[in-house]
N, C-alpha and C positions, 0 to 999 in steps of 0.2 A: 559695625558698632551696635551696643544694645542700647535699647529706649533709656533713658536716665542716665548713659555717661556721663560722667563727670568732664573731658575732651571737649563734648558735643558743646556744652557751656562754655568754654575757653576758649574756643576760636570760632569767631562772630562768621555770618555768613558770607559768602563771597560774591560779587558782585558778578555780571559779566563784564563788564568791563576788566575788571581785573585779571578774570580766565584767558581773558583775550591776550593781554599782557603779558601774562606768565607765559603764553604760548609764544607770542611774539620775537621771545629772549633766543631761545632755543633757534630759533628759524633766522631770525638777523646772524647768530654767529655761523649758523652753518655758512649762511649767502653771504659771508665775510670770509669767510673760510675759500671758500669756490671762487670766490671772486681774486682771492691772491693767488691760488694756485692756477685760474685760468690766467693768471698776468706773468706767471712763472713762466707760465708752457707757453705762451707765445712769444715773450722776449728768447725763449729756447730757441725759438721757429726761426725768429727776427735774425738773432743770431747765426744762428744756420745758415739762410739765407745770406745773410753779410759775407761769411766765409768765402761761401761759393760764389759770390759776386766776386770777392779781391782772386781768390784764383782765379777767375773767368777772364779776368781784366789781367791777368800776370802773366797769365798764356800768349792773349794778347798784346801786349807789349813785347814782349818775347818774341813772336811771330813778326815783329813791325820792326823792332829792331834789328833781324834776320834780312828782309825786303830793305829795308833802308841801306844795310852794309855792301848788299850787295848793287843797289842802285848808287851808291857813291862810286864802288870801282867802275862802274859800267859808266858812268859821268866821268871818271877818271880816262882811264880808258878815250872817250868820243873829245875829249881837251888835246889830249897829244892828239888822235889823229887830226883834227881839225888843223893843231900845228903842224905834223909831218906834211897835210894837202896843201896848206897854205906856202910851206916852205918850199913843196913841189910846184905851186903853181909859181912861186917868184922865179924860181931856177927855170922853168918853161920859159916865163914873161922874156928872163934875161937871155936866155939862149934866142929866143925870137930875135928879139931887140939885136943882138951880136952879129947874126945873120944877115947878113945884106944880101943886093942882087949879085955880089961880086964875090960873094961864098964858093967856093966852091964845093959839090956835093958831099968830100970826105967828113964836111966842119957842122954838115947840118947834124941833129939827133940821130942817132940809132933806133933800128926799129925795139929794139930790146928796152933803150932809156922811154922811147913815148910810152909801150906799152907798163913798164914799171911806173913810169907818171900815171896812168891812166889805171893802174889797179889802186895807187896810192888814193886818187883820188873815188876810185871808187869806194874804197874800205871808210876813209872819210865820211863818203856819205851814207855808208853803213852806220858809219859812229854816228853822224848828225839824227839819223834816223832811230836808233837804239836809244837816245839823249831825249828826243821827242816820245819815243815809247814810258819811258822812265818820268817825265814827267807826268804823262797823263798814269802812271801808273800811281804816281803820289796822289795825284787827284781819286785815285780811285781808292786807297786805304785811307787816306781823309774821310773818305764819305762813308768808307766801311764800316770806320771807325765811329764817326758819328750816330749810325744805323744803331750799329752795334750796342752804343753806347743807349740809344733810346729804348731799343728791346729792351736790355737789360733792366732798365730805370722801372720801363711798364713790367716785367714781367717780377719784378721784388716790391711794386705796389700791388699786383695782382694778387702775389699769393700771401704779403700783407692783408689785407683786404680779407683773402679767402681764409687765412689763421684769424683774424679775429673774427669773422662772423661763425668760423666753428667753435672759436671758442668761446664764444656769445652763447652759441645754442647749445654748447655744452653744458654749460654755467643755466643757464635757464632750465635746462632739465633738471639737474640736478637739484636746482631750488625746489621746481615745482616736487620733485620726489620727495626731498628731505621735506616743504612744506605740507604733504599729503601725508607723509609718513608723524608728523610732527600732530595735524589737525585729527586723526585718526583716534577714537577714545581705546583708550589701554585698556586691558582685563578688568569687566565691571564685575 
């Protein structure tokens, strides 16, 4: 502008404070700006994260439900034998009992009926023993499960945690940019 505009009279002089201001405008919108898209991209992250939790946990159910089915037949299964031993041990008891000293040899058991008792009741306590495994196996996805359940918990607060403090420092850079870019005097 030349000495004696006419302009130069029309618009009084500016304050600093005011330049400050006018600078101010520019840099709150950018860091308003940053600020909603570092909130986008992290509810993106959050979300993400969510997905892959409910599959992690449907796999898991799925897998628990598999282990349960088959520990019901197997509990199914160790009930009848319990009853087949039991029923073999009454037919023992009463064949005993039937028995007197006045028996004669032909009326005692067979060796073919002891040993069919005796496998009866061994599978029995195959089953009794199978029934004891399957418990302590519930105890053992219980706690699996719980485990499981906590990793997961710590590991979608961790990378919560880890997404905002990136996107923290994202967001900060970029103020500080657009704010340098912002304070920086234009083409004097």
């Amino acid at each position: 502008m030349a000495c004696g505009d006419p302009t130069d009279l029309a618009s009084p002089p500016r304050s600093a404070a005011e330049a400050v201001n006018d600078a101010a405008g520019p840099i709150r919108i950018a860091a308003e700006r940053a600020a909603q898209k570092a909130g986008e991209h992290s509810m993106d992250e959050i979300l993400a994260l969510e997905q892959e939790l409910e599959k992690a946990r449907d796999r898991a159910v799925n897998e628990l439900e598999a282990v349960e089915r088959r520990l019901a037949e197997a509990e199914r299964r160790a009930r009848e034998a319990d009853e087949r031993a039991a029923a073999a041990e009454a037919a023992l008891q009463a064949a005993r009992k039937s028995t007197g000293p006045a028996t004669a040899p032909a009326e005692l058991p067979s060796r073919k009926a002891i040993e069919a008792e005796a496998k009866k009741a061994r599978l029995a306590a195959e089953d009794r023993a199978r029934t004891a495994a399957a418990e302590w196996l519930r105890g053992q996805l219980a706690e699996a499960r719980r485990v499981a359940d906590e990793r997961l918990a710590g590991e979608l607060e961790r990378a919560t945690r880890a997404t905002e403090e990136r996107v923290r420092r994202e967001t900060e850079e970029r103020l500080r940019s657009e704010a340098e870019s912002a304070n920086k005097p234009r083409g004097l």
